[in-house]
C-alpha positions as CSV (number, residue, x, y, z in Angstrom):
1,X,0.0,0.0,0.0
2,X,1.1,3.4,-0.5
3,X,2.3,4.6,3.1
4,X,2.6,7.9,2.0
5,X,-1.3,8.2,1.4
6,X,-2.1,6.4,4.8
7,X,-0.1,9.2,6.7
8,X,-1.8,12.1,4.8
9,X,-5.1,10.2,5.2
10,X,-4.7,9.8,9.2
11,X,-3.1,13.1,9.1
12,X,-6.7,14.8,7.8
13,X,-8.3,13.3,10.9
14,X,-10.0,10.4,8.9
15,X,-10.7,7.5,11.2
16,X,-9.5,3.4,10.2
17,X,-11.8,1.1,10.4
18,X,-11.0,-2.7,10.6
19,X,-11.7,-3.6,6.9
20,X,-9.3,-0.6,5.8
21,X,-6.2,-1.2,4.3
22,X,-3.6,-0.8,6.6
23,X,0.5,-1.0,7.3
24,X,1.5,-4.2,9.1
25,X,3.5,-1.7,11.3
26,X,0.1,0.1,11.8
27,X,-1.7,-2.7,13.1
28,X,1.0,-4.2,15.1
29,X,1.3,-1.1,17.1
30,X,-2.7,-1.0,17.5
31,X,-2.7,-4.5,18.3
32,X,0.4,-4.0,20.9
33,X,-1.2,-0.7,22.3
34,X,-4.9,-1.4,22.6
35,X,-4.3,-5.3,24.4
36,X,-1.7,-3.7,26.8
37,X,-4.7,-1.0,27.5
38,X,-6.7,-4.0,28.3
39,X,-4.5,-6.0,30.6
40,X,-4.0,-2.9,32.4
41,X,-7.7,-2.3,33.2
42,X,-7.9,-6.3,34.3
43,X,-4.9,-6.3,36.4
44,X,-5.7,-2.5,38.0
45,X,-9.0,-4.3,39.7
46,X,-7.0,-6.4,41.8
47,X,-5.2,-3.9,44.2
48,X,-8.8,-2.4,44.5
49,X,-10.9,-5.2,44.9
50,X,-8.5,-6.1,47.3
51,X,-10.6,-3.7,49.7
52,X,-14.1,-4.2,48.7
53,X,-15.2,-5.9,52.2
54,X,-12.8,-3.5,54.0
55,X,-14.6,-0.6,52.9
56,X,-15.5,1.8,55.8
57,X,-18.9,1.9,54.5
58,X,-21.7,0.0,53.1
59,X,-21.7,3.5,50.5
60,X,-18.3,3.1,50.0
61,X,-18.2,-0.8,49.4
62,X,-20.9,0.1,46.6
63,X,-18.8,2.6,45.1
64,X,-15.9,0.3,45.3
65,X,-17.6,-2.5,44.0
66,X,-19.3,-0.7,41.2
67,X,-16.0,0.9,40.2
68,X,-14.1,-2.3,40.2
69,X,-17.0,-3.4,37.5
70,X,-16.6,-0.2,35.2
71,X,-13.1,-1.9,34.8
72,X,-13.6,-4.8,34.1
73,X,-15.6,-3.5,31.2
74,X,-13.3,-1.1,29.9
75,X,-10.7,-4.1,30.0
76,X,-14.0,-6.7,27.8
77,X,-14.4,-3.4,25.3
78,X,-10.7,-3.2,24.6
79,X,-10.3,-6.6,24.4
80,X,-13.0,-7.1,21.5
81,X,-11.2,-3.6,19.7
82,X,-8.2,-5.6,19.6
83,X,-10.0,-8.3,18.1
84,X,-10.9,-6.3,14.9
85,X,-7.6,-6.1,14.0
86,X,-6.5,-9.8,13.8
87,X,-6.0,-10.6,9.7
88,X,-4.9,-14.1,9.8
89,X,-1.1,-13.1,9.6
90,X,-1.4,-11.2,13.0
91,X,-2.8,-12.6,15.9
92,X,-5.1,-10.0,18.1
93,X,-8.0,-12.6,19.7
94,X,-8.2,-12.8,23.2
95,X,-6.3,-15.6,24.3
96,X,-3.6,-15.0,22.1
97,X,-3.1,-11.8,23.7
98,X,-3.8,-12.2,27.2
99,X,-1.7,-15.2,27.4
100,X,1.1,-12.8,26.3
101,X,0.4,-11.4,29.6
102,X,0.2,-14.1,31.7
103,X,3.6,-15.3,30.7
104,X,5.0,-12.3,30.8
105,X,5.5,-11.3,27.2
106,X,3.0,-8.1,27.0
107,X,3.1,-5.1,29.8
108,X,0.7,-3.4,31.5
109,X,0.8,-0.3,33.3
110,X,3.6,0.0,36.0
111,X,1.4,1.6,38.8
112,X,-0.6,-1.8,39.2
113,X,2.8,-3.5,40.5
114,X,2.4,-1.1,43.9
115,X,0.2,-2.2,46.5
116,X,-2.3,-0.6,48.6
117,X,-1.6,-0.6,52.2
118,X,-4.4,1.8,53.3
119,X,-7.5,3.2,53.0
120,X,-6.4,6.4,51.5
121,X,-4.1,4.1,48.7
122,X,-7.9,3.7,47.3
123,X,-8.4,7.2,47.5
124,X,-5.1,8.1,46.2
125,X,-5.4,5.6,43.1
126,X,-8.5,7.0,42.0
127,X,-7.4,10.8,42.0
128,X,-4.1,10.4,40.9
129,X,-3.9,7.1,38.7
130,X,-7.4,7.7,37.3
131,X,-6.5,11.0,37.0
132,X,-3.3,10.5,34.8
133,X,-5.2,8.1,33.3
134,X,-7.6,10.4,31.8
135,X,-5.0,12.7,30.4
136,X,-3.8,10.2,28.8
137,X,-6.9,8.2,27.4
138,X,-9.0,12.2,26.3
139,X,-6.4,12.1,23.8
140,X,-7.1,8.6,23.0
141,X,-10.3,10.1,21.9
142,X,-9.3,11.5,19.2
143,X,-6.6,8.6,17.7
144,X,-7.3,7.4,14.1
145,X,-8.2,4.0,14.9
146,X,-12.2,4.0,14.9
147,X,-12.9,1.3,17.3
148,X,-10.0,2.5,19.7
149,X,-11.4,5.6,19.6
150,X,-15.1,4.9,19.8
151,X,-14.5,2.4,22.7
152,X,-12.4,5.8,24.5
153,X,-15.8,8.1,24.8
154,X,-17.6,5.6,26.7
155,X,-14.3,4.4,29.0
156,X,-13.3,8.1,29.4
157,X,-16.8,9.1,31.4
158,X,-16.3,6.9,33.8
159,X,-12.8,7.0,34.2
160,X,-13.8,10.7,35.1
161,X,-15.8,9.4,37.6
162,X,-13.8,7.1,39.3
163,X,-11.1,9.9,40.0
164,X,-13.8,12.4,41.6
165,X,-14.5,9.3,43.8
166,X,-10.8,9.0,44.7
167,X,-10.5,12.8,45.0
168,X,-13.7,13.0,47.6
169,X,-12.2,9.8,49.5
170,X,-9.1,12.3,50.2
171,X,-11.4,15.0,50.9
172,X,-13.4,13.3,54.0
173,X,-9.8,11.6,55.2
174,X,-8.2,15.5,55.3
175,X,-11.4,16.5,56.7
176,X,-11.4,14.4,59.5
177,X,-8.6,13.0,62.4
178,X,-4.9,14.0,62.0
179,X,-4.4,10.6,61.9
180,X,-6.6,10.3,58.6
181,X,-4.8,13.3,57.4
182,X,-1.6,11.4,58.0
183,X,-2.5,8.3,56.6
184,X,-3.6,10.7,53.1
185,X,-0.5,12.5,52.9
186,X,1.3,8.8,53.4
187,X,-0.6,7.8,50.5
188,X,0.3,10.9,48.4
189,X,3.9,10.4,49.1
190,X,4.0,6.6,48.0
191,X,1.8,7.4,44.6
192,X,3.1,10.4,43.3
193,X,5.9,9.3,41.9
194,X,4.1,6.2,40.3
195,X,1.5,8.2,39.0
196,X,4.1,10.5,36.9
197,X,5.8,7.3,35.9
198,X,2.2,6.2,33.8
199,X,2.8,8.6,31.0
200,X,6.2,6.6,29.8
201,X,9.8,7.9,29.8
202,X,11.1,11.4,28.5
203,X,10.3,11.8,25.5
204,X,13.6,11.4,24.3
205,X,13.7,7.7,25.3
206,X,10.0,6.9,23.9
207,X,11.0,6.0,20.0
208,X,7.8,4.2,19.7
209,X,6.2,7.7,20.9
210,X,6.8,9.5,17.2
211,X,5.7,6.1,15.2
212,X,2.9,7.0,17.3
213,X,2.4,10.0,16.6
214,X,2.9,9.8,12.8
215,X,0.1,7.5,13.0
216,X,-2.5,9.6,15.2
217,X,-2.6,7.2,17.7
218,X,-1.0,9.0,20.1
219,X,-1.9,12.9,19.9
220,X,0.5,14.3,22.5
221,X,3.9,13.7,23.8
222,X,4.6,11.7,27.0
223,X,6.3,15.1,28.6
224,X,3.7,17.2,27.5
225,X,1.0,15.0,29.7
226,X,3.0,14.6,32.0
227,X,3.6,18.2,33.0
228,X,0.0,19.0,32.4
229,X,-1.1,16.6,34.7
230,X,1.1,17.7,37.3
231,X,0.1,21.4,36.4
232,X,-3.6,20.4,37.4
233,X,-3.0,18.3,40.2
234,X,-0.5,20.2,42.4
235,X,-3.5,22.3,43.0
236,X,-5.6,19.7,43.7
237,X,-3.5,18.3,46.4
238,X,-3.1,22.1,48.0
239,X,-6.9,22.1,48.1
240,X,-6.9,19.4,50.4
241,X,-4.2,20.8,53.0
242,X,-1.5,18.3,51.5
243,X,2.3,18.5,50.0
244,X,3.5,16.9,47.1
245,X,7.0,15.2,47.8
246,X,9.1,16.6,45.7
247,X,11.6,19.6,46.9
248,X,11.9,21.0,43.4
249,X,8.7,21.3,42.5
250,X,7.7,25.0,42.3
251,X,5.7,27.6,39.7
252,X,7.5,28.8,37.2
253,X,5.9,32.1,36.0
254,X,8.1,32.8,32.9
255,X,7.2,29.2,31.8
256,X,3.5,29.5,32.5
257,X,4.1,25.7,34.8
258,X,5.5,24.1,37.5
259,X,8.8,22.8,37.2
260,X,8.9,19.1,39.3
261,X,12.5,17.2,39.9
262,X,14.1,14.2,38.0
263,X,11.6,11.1,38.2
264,X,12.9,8.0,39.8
265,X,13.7,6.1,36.7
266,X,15.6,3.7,38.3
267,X,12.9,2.0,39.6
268,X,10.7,2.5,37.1
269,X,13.0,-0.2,34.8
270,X,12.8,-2.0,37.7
271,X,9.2,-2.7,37.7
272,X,8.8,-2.9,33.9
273,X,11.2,-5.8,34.4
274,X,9.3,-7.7,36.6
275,X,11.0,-6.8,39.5
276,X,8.6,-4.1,41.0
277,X,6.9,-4.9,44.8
278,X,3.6,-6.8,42.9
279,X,5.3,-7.8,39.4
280,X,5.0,-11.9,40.6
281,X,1.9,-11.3,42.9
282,X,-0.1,-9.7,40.1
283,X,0.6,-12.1,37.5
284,X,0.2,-15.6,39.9
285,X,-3.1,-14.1,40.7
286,X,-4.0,-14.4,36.7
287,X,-2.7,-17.7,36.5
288,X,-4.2,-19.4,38.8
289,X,-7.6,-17.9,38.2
290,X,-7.1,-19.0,34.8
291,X,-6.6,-22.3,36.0
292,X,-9.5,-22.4,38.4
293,X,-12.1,-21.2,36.0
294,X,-11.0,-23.4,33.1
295,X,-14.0,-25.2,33.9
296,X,-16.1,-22.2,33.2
297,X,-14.6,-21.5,29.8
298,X,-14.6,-25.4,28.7
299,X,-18.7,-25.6,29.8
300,X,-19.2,-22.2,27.5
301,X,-17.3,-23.4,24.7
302,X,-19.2,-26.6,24.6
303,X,-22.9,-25.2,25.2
304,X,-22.0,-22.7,22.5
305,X,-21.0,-25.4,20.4
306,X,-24.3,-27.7,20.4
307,X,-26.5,-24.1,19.8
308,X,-24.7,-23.9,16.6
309,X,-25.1,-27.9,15.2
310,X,-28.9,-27.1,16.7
311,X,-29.3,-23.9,14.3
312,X,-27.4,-26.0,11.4
């Protein structure tokens, strides 16, 4: 195909859809970007569900509960948007992909290999990872992928959601004891760093970042998110009568943002590795789930398979 034409079509904000021609590089990246999306969305409701039945609250277990859901259903939607793009040459179903995962193969997103060792840490992961998750997936909106994109509107609403929910979690902890207020700004200090670590590396050491970008999948630089998620958020976090942990970070008026200090990337590669606090933990969990509901995924197959000799 004429790659030339592709980029000039993508570039006048026409959308793909899965019968398109394409690029194999194209669909490769879709196929690597959207399933990693997914795994991320499955993996991030174990450190959350985690505290469903240690809620404080029967309101707050439903919240929890509920939220936890929403996930899982952004992970199913990306899943089957993946799907779309499998051509026979380049695998994209389901278990193809999220065995990648299990053994190890495909990522998903770092800040799901921390755990959550408090109350707040639910708080704190919806106002902060939620948070940064928006910035990142608002743009998503707008990639040139139609069933990436599509699937984005619907995840993005209640991604907004979840971080308000986070945000007012905060809100009643600094509201309340200094010991709640302690155990928020504990939380703060263990995710902020995390949470700045979603949008990638510099943008210097992202080369997959400007294929990206050629290909309108990705509107907007890693660095560019980043620092306008801290712009919005530092606020935030004054709002509610807490500091952010890092002694550089100050306003810088000629630059019109804040200016923040060196991320720890040290231990960022770490965790992408597999050698974070949760790498092993999150992944054995998928296993053996796997394993246990085999059963479950044998009796579908099979009833599936007599409806469709019935209907022949």
């Amino acid at each position: 195909m004429d790659l030339e034409k592709f980029v000039q079509y993508v570039h006048e904000e026409n959308k793909v859809e899965p019968k398109d021609v394409m690029p194999d590089d194209y669909r490769k990246l879709l196929v690597r970007q959207i399933s990693q999306h997914a795994h991320s969305e499955i993996v991030g409701m174990l450190p959350e569900a985690n505290w469903i039945s240690r809620a404080p609250s029967l309101r707050r277990k439903m919240a929890l509960l509920a939220k936890v859901q929403d996930e899982a259903g952004h992970g199913l939607y990306l899943y089957s948007a993946t799907e779309t793009l499998g051509n026979g040459t380049i695998r994209a179903d389901r278990d193809a992909t999220y065995d990648d995962m299990l053994e190890g193969k495909a990522k998903y997103s770092s800040i799901f290999n921390y755990p959550t060792l408090s109350w707040a840490d639910i708080g704190a992961i919806g106002w902060l990872v939620d948070g940064a998750a928006i910035m990142n997936q608002v743009m998503l909106m707008g990639n040139s992928y139609g069933p990436y994109s599509r699937a984005m509107v619907k995840i993005c609403k209640e991604e907004s959601f979840h971080q308000r929910q986070g945000y007012e979690i905060l809100m009643a902890l600094c509201r309340g004891t200094k010991q709640q207020k302690e155990m928020a700004q504990a939380s703060l200090d263990r995710f902020w760093w995390p949470a700045l670590m979603m949008f990638g590396p510099n943008d210097d050491s992202s080369p997959n970042s400007k294929i990206s970008m050629n290909y309108r999948v990705k509107r907007e630089s890693n660095d560019s998110l980043r620092q306008r998620f801290i712009d919005v958020t530092v606020s935030q976090a004054e709002f509610l009568g807490l500091t952010v942990p890092d002694k550089d970070l100050k306003w810088n008026e000629e630059r019109g943002h804040y200016d923040f200090g060196e991320l720890p990337w040290d231990e960022f590669m770490t965790i992408l590795k597999g050698n974070g606090p949760c790498n092993k933990k999150r992944l054995q969990t998928k296993v053996k789930a796997q394993q246990e509901n085999l059963w479950v995924r044998e009796a579908a197959a099979a009833f599936a398979e007599k409806q469709q000799k019935e209907v022949i």
